[in-house]
N, C-alpha and C positions, 0 to 999 in steps of 0.2 A: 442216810436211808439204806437199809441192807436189800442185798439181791432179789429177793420176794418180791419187797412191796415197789420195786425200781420196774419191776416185770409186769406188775399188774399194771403200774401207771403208765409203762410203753405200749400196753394193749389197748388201755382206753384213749391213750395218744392217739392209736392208730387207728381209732374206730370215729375220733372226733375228728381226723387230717381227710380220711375217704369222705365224709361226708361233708368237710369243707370244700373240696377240690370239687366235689360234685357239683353244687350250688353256684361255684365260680365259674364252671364249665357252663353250665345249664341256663346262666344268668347271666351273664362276662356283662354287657352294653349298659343293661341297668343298675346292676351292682360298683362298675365303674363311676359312673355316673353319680351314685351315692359318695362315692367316698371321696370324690372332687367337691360334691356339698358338702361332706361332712368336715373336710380337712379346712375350708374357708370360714364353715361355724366354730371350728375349736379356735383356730386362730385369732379371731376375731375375739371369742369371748378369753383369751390368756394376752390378749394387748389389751383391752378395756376392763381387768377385772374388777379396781378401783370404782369405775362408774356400775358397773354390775352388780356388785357386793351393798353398796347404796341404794338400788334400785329394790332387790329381792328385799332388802330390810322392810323398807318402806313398805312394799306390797304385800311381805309376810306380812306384821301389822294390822294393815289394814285390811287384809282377811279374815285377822279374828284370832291370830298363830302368836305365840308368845316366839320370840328370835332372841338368840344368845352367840353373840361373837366370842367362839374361843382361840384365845391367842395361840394356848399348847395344850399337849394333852392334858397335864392337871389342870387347868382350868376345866377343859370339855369334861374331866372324871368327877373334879369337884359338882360341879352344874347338876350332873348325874345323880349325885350320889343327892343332895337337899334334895331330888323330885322322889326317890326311891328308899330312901333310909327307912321308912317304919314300914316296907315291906319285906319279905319273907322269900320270897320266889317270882322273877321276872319274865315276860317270854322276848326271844331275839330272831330276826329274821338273818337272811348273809348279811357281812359289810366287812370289807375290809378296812374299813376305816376304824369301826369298834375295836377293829387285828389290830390295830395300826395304835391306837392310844395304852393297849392292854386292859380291856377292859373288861376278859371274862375272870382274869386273874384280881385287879379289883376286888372286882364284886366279890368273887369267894372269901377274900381277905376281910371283907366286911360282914360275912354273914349271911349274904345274900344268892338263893339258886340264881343261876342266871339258864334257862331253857332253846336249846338252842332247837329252828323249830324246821329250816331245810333239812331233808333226810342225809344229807353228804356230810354238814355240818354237825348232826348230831350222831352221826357213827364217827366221826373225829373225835367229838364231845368223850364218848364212852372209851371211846382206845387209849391206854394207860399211856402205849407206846407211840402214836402219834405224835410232832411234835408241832402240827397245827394243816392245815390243809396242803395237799398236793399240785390243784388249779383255781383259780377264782371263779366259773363255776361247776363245775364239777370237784370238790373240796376232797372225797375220799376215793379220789381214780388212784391214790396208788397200794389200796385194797380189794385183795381177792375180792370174790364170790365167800369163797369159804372163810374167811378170815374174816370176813363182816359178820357171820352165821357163830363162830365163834368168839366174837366177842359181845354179840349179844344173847348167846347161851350163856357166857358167865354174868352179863348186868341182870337178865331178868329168873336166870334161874330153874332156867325151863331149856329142853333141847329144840336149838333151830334148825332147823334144814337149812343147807343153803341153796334156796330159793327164791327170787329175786321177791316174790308175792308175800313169803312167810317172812322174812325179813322185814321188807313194808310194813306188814300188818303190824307185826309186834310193836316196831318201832316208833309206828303211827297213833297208836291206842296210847299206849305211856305217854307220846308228847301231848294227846287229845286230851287225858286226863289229869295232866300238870299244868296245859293252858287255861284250866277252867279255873283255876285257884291262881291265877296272876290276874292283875289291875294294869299295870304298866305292860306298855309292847315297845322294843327298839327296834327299830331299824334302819339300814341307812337310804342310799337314795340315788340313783343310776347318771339325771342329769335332774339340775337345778332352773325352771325359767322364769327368771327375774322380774322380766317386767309383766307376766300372769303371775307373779307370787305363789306358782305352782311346784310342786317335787313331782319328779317322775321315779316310779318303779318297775321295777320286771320282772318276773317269775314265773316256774310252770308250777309250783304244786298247788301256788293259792293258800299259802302259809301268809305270806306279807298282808292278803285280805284279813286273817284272822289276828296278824299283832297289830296292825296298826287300827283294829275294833275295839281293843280294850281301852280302859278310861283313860288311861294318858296315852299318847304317843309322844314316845319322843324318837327322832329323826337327825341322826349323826352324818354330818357333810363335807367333805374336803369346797373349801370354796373352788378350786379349780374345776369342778363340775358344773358352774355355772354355764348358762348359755342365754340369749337374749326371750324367746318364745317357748309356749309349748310346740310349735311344730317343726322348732331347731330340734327341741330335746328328743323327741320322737327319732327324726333322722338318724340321732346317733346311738340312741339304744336299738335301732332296726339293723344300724352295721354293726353293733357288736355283739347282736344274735347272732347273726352271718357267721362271724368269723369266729367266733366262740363255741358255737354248738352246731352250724349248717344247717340250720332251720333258716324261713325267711322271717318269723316273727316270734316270738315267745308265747307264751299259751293266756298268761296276763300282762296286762300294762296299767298299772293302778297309776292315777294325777288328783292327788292332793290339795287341798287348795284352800282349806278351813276345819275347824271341828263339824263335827255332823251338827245339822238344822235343817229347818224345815221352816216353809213359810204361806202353808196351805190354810188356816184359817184365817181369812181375813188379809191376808200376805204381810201378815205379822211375823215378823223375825223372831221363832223361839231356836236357842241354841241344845244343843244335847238331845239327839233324835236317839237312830240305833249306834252310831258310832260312837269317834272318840269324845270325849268333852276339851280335852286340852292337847292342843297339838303344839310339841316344843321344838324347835330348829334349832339346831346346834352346827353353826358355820364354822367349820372347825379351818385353820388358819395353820399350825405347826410345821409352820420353815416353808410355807409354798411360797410367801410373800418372799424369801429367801430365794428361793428356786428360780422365782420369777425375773429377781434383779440377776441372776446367776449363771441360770442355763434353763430358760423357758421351756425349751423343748419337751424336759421330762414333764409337764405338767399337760403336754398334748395327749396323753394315753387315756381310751376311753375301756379301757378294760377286761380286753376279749380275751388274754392271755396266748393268743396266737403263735405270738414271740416264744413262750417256753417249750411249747408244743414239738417247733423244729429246732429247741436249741439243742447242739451237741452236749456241750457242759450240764446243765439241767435232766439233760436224758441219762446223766450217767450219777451226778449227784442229788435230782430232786428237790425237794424243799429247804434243802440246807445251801443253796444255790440262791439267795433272796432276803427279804426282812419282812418278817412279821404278816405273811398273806400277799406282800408285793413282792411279787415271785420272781428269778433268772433276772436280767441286767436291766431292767427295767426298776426292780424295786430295791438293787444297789445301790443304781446311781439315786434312788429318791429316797433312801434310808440316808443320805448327807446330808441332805436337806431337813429332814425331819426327826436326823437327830447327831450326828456327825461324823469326823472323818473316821475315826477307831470302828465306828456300827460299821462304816462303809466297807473299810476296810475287814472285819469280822465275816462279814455278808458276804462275802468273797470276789471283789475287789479284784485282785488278779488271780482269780480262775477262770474267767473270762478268756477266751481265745480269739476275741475281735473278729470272730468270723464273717459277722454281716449278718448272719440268716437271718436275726431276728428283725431287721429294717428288710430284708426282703419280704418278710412273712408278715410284717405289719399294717394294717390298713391306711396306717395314717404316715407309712414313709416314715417314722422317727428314726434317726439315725443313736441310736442305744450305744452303739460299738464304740461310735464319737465320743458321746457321754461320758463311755469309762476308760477311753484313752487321755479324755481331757483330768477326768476327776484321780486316775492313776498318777498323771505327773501335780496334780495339788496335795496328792496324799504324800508322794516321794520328797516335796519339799517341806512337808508338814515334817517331815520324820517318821512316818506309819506307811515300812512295806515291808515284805517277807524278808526274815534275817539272810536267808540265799542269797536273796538278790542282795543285798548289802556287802556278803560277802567278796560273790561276784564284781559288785566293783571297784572294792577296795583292791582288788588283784588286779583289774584294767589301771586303776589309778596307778598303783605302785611296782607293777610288772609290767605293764603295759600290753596283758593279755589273760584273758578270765580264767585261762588253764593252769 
């Protein structure tokens, strides 16, 4: 990431760090409080996920929700692609998880628009030079003002000002009038509860209201988001507003639970009201069941990006710092898992400084730094670490000193 766009993403760093510290000051007794609940709920649902993954099946089902366990990503893209194939243009709310399988690149390889319909996500969408989001959510903080104004002077053709409203608008009208011509809506899903066979989501713009209305919804999920109730899942999208944006709640909280119906005549169950007709779950699996026999802890993150926030390394490298949307040492060490030692090592592996910050700055305590001192010395036996250091110790081996 060059100078510019490292500048802009250390100013929206810093706009989202004052208004965290605010919230933690203003709130310290209740907000503790939460995250001693919420660390007991993740826990809980990453040693029982076997019996959870059973549970939500069952309940998805018998809601009325078609459910698809995918083992890896090609299956999850396969799955995809029979619900979508004889369409033309889809609309996508955030998900790292869609980041996470590669599936905006997919779909263009098949043919298919894929619409992204958050305003951060879709000024990533249009920049040539982006090479995928900067935070999980806030996707284009490491874009000016002006630099968003100029790359949407050259998509639509027309001079923008950069102004935060004229930006908006332009951007808002084009996605308004490419989601009228999509059928299918993706998106994925914040926390998962099992035994309501409910999805929870979040957002402010009230985008996810308008894909998850179109005739299909389909709904891409890390089973690790699992948790037992809906008012587990609450809990833990209420701290990762917190910590992610310094708000206490998000503006929506959409819970899922069936296709749309209605049972007002006669309280005769008709399916297909205003909403969707088919809601599809895709329980997507790729190396967490790895993870879990491995190093559990990394499947503790509930998403706030906090971690990258105050990471040194990230502040200086960006998104090249991470895999695929799971950004700074949090989505190193979980790029091993979900896909192996080379990604991990690629993902930058040892650019890592083992500082700590990021377990200090994290709600849920996860010790990250451990992660990639652990996953560093499997990489160094695997045979994948920087040729330096190789050299370096072929000099201690055989001179008995690295100089």
């Amino acid at each position: 990431m060059d100078e510019i766009k490292l500048n802009a993403m250390r100013k929206s760093f810093s706009v989202l760090e004052d208004r965290k510290k605010k919230i933690l000051e203003d709130e310290k007794e209740r907000i503790n409080e939460l995250q001693e609940n919420v660390k007991k709920i993740r826990k809980y649902s990453i040693e029982n996920l076997d019996k959870l993954i059973e549970t939500a099946i069952k309940n998805f089902e018998n809601n009325g929700m078609e459910v698809i366990f995918a083992e890896d990503s090609k299956k999850a893209l396969d799955e995809i692609y029979k619900t979508v194939k004889d369409e033309s243009i889809v609309s996508k709310s955030k998900s790292n998880t869609a980041n996470e399988i590669g599936l905006s690149n997919f779909l263009k390889e098949k043919g298919i628009e894929l619409v992204e319909t958050d305003l951060g996500d879709r000024i990533v969408q249009l920049d040539s030079e982006s090479k995928g989001p900067s935070h999980p959510i806030g996707p284009a903080a490491h874009l000016s003002m002006e630099k968003i104004a100029e790359i949407a002077s050259r998509k639509f053709g027309v001079e923008v000002k950069p102004e935060p409203r004229a930006i908006l608008d332009i951007i808002k009208n084009d996605v308004e009038n490419r989601l009228s011509k999509c059928h299918v809506g993706i998106t994925g899903a914040n926390t998962v509860a099992a035994e309501d066979g409910s999805l929870i989501m979040v957002h402010n713009e009230g985008n996810i209201s308008l894909v998850s209305m179109k005739d299909t919804h389909i709904v891409i999920v890390g089973i690790d988001k699992l948790v037992r109730t809906i008012e587990e899942g609450i809990s833990v999208v209420k701290l990762e507003t917190i910590f992610a944006t310094g708000k206490k709640t998000p503006a929506y909280m959409n819970v899922i639970s069936s296709p749309s119906k209605t049972a007002d005549i006669e309280q005769i169950l008709l399916k297909d009201m205003y909403g969707a007709k088919r809601v599809i779950v895709i329980l997507l699996d790729n190396g967490r069941s790895k993870a879990l026999e491995e190093n559990e802890e990394c499947l503790l993150c509930i998403g706030c990006g906090s971690c990258i926030v105050s990471c040194p390394v990230y502040n200086v490298l960006g998104y090249e710092f991470g895999y695929r949307g799971y950004l700074g040492g949090r989505g190193i060490s979980f790029s091993r898992f979900i896909r192996d030692n080379q990604t991990c090592f690629e993902s930058g592996l040892f650019k890592c400084t083992e500082c700590g910050l990021c377990t200090v700055e994290c709600p849920l305590g996860i010790k990250t730094n451990k992660l990639i001192e652990k996953l560093r010395e499997e990489s160094v036996k695997s045979g994948v670490y920087p040729d330096k250091h190789g050299e370096t110790a072929r000099r201690i081996k055989n001179k008995g000193s690295p100089f």
